[in-house]
C-alpha positions as CSV (number, residue, x, y, z in Angstrom):
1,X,0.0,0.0,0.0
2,X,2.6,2.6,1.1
3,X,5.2,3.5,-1.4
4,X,8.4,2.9,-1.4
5,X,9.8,5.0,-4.2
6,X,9.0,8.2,-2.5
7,X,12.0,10.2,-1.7
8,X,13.6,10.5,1.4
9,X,12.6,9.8,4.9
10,X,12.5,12.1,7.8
11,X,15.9,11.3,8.7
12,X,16.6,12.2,5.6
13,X,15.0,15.8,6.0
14,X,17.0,19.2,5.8
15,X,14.7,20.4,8.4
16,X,12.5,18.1,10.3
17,X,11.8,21.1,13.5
18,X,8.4,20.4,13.0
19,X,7.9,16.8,13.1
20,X,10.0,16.5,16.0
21,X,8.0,19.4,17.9
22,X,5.0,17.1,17.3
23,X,6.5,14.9,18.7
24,X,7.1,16.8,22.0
25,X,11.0,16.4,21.6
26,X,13.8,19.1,22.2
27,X,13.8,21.6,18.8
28,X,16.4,24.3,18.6
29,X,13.9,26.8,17.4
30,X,10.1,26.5,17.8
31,X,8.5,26.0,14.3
32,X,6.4,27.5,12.4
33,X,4.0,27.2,9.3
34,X,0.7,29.1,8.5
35,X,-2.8,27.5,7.8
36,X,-3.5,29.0,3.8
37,X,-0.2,29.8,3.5
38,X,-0.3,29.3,0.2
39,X,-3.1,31.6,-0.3
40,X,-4.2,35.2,-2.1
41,X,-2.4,37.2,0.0
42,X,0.2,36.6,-2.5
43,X,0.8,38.0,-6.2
44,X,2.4,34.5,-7.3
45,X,-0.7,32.8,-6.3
46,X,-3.4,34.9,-7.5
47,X,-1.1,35.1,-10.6
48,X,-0.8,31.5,-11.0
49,X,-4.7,31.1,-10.4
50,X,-5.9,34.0,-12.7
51,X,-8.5,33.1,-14.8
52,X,-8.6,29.5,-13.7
53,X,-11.5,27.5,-11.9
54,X,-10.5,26.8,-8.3
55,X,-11.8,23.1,-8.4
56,X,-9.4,22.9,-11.6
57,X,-6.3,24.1,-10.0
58,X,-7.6,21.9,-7.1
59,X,-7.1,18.6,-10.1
60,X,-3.7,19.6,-11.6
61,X,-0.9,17.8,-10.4
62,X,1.7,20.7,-11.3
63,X,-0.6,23.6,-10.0
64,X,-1.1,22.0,-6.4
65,X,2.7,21.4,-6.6
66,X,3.6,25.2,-7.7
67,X,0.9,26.7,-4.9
68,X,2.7,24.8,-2.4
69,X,5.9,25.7,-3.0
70,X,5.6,29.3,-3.8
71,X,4.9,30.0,0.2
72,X,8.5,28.4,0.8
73,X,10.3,30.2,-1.8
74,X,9.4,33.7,0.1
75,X,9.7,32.8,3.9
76,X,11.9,30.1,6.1
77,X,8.6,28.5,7.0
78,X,9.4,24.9,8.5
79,X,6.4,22.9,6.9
80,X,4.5,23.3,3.5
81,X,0.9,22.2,3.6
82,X,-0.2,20.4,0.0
83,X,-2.7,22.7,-1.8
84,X,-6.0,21.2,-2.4
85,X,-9.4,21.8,-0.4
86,X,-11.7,19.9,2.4
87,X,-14.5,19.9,-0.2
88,X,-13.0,16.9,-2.8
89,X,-14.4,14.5,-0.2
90,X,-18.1,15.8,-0.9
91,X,-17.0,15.9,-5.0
92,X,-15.4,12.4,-4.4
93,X,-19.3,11.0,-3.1
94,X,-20.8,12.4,-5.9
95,X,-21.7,15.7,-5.0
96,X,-21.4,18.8,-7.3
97,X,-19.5,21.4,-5.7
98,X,-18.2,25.0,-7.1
99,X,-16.3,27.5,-6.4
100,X,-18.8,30.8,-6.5
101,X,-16.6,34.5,-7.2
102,X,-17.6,36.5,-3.9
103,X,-19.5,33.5,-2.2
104,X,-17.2,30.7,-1.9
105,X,-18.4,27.0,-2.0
106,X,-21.2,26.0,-3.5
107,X,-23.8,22.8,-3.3
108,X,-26.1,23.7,-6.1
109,X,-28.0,20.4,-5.2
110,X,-27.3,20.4,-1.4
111,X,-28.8,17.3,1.0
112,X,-32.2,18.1,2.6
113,X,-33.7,15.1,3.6
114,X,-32.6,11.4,4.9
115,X,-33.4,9.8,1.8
116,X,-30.6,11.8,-0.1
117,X,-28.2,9.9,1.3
118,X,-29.1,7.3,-1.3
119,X,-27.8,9.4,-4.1
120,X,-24.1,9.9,-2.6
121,X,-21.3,7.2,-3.5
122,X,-22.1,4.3,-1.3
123,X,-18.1,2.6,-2.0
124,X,-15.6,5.3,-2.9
125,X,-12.4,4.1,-4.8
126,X,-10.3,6.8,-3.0
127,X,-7.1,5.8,-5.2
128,X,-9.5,7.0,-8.4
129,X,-11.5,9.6,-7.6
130,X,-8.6,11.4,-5.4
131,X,-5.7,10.3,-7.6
132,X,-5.2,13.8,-8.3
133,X,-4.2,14.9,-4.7
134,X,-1.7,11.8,-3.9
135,X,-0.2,12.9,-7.6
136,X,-0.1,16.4,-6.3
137,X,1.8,15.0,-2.9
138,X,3.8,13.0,-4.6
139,X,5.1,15.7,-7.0
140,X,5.7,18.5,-4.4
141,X,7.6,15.7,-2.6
142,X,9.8,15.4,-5.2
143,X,10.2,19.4,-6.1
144,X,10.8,20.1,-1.8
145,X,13.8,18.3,-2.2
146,X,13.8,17.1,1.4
147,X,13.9,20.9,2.4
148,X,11.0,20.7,4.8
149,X,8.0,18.0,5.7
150,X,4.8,18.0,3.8
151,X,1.4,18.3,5.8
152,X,-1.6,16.6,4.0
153,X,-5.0,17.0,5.4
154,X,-9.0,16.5,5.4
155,X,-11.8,18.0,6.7
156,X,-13.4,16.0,9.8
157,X,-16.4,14.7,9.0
158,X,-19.2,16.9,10.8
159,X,-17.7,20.1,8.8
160,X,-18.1,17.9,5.6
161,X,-21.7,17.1,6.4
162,X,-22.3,20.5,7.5
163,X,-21.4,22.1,4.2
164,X,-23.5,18.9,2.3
165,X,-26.5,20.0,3.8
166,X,-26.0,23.5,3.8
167,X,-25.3,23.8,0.6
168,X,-22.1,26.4,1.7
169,X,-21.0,28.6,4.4
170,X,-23.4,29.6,6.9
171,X,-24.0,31.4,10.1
172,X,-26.1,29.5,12.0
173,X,-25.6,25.9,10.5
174,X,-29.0,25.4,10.8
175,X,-30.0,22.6,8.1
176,X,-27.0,21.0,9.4
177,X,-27.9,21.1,13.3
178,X,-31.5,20.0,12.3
179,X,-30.7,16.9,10.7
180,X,-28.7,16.4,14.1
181,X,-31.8,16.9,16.2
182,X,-33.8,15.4,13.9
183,X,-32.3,12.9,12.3
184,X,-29.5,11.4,14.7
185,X,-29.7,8.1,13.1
186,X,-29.5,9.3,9.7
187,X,-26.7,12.1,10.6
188,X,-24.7,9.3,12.2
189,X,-24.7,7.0,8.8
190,X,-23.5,10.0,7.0
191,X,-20.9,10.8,9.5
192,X,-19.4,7.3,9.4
193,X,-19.7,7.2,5.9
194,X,-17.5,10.4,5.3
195,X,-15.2,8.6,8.5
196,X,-14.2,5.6,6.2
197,X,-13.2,7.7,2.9
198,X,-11.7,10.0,5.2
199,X,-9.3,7.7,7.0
200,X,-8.5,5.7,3.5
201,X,-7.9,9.5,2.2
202,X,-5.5,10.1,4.8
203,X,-3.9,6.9,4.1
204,X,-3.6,7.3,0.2
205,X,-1.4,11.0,1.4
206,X,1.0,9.0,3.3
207,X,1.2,6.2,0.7
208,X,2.0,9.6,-1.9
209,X,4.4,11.2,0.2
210,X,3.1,13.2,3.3
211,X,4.9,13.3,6.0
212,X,2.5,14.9,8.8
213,X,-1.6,14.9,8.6
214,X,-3.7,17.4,10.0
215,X,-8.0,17.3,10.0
216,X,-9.8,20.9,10.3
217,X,-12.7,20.4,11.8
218,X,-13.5,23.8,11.2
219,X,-17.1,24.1,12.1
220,X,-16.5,22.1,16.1
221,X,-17.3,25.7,17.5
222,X,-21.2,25.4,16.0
223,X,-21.7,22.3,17.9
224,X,-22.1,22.7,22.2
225,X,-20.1,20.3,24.4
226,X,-22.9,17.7,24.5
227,X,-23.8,17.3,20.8
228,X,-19.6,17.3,20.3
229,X,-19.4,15.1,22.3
230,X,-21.8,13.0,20.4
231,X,-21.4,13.4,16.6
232,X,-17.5,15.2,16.3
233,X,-15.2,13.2,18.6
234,X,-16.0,9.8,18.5
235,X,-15.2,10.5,14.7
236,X,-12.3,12.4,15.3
237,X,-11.3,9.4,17.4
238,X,-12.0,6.7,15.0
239,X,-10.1,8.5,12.4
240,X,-6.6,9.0,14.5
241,X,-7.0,5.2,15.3
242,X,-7.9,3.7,12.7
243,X,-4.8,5.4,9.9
244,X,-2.3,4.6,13.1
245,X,-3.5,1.1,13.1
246,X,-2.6,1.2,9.3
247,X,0.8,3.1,9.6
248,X,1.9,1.0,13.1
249,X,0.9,-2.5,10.3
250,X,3.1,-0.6,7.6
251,X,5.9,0.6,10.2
252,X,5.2,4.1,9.7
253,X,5.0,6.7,12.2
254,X,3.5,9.9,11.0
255,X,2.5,12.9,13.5
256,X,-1.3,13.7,13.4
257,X,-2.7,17.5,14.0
258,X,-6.6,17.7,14.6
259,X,-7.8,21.4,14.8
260,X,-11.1,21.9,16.0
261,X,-11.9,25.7,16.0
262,X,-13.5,27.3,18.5
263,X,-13.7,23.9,20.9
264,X,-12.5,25.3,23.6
265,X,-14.5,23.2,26.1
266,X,-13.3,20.2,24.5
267,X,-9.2,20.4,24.8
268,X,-9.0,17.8,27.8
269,X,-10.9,15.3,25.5
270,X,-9.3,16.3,22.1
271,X,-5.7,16.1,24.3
272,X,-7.0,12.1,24.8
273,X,-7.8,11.5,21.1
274,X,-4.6,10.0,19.6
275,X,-3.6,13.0,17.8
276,X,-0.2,14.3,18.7
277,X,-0.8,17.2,18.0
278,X,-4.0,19.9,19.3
279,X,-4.5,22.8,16.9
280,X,-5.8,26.2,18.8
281,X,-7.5,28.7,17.8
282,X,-6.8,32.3,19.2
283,X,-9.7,32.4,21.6
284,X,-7.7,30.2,24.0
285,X,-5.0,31.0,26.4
286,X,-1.9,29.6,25.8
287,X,-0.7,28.6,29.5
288,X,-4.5,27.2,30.1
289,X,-4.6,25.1,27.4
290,X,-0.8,23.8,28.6
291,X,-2.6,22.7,32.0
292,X,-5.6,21.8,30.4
293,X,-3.6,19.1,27.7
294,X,-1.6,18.0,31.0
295,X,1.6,18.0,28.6
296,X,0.0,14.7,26.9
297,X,0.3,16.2,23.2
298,X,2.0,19.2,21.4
299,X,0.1,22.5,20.7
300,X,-0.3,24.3,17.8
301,X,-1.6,27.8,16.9
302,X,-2.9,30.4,18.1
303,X,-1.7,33.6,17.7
304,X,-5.2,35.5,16.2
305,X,-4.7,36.2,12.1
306,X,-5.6,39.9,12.4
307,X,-2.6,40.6,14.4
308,X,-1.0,40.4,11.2
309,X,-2.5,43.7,10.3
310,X,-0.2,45.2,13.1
311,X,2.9,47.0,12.8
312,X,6.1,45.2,12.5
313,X,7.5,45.6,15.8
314,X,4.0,45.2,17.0
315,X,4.2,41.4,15.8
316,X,7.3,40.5,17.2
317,X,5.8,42.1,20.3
318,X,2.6,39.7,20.3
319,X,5.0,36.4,19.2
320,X,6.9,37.0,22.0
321,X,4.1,36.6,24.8
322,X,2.9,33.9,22.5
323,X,6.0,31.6,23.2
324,X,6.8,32.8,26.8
325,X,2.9,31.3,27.2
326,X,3.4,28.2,25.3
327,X,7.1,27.6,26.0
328,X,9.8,26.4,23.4
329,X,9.1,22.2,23.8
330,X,6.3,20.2,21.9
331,X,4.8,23.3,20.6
332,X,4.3,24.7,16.6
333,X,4.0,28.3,15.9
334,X,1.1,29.1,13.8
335,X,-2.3,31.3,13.6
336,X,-5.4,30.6,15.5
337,X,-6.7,30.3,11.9
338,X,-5.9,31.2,8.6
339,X,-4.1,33.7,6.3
340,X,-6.5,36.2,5.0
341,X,-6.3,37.8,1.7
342,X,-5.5,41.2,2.1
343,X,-2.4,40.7,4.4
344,X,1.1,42.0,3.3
345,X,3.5,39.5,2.7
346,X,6.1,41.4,5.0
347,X,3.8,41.1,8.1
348,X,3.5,37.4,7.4
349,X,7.3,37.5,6.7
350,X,8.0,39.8,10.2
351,X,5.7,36.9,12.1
352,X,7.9,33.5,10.7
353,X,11.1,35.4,11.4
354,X,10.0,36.6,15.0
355,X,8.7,33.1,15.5
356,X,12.7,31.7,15.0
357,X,14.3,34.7,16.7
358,X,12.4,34.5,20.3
359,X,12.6,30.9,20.5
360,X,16.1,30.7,19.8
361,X,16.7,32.8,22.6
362,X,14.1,31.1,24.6
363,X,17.0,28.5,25.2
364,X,15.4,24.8,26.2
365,X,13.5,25.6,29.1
366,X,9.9,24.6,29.1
């Protein structure tokens, strides 16, 4: 299943900062990457995109491959994340999805009712209908030339559903948290459904070359602690076990981020979900979630993306506080969400360099 032509190892990585922080072992700078860092906020990319359908840029190979590295050709970053999008899983069971100028994502035929379950993709060949992403891995792989490790990812499976029945982004998730109330029987079939493409997803990035695997469960701060509880975790759960269970067969050991926004009240259960990794948004404080986690994973995050819009000095300011909170061991510099479009370049430049500045002279205390 897993590939063995790929190149390199993580031994065999320039500079493998991050996937040792994940690992909660002794880094000699705290690293840093940015969620959508290879986004609009830069002229390459919009460049590169002009005039192109996002969901086509999404299936070529050699664009996914160029967006990804463009990021690490401006800044010292010490991951790259492949470029692609949460919503090929919904595309992949069938679903129409677009891109909409000034709207975002689109479901023109969204799911309204139990019975359109029927019409989604009951057995998903992952290896066909995603070959396009693990091509894109396994290119960038090649073109990094060891130089950092490359992050694949997913969406967890109650922010796929959510968009499915939505039809988009929403406010309220409404249609979503009604099927929920209404339909728990129903929501949980879709929820495992998504669960098993999901996890051989995941598995398919390894197989093409990704080194680290993060799943954005993006929409965990719509839910309360109860129905989280209910229909995210034991989801985010079965996903963490059952690609480990796959890797451990395989002997491969390959960090795994979940980032559930705005699920604060959940870190003490997310800290027990075999991710090595928690993702934080900015709404949580850095030294409470450290006693909250009980030192049982790494943390990631959560400096708040509009403090990009902040002078220079200002950001090395805020990064500071950041890591004196956190501390230098098994933790990964990053935003509470991420990059916007309008941001300079600089200020995203300023916040990478202040990141690797501070830390170093952090030293190795805790």
């Amino acid at each position: 299943f897993f590939a063995k032509e790929r190149q390199g190892s993580c031994s065999c990585l320039l500079n493998d900062t991050f996937l040792r922080a994940a690992r909660g072992e002794d880094t000699e700078h705290v690293p840093v990457w940015c969620m959508r860092q290879a986004g609009r906020y830069l002229p390459e990319f919009r460049k590169t995109r002009e005039g192109r359908d996002f969901f086509d840029t999404c299936r070529s190979p050699e664009a996914c491959c160029e967006l990804t590295l463009q990021p690490l050709r401006r800044f010292p970053f010490d991951a790259a994340i492949i470029f692609s999008d949460i919503l090929v899983i919904p595309q992949a069971l069938g679903m129409n999805v677009q891109m909409v100028a000034g709207k975002g994502p689109t479901f023109p035929e969204p799911l309204k009712e139990p019975e359109d379950l029927q019409q989604l993709q009951a057995k998903v060949d992952v290896s066909k209908e995603l070959d396009y992403v693990f091509k894109a891995i396994t290119l960038t792989r090649h073109k990094i030339e060891g130089k950092v490790p490359l992050i694949g990812f997913s969406g967890a499976p109650w922010t796929l559903m959510s968009y499915m029945i939505e039809g988009g982004g929403s406010n309220t998730h409404s249609k979503a948290k009604r099927w929920l109330y209404r339909h728990p029987e129903a929501s949980h079939m879709l929820l495992k459904m998504l669960t098993d493409v999901i996890v051989q997803y995941l598995l398919g990035q390894v197989a093409a070359g990704a080194q680290a695997l993060q799943v954005f469960e993006s929409h965990a701060g719509i839910l309360g602690p109860v129905e989280f509880k209910e229909f995210s975790l034991p989801y985010l759960r079965d996903i963490a076990r059952r690609v480990k269970d796959k890797l451990k067969e395989a002997g491969e050991d390959i960090p795994m981020i979940v980032f559930a926004k705005d699920a604060h009240y959940a870190l003490e259960d997310l800290s027990q979900s075999h991710y090595e990794v928690v993702g934080l948004d900015w709404t949580i404080d850095p030294q409470s979630a450290r006693e909250r986690t009980g030192g049982k994973v790494s943390l990631q995050g959560n400096m708040d993306p509009c403090a990009l819009y902040a002078p220079k000095e200002r950001i090395s300011q805020i990064v500071k506080k950041m890591l004196e909170g956190f501390g230098k061991k098994g933790y990964i510099a990053n935003l509470g969400h991420g990059l916007y479009p309008d941001m300079d370049p600089e200020n995203v430049g300023a916040f990478v360099d202040a990141v690797h500045q501070h830390s170093k002279q952090m030293g190795a205390q805790i």
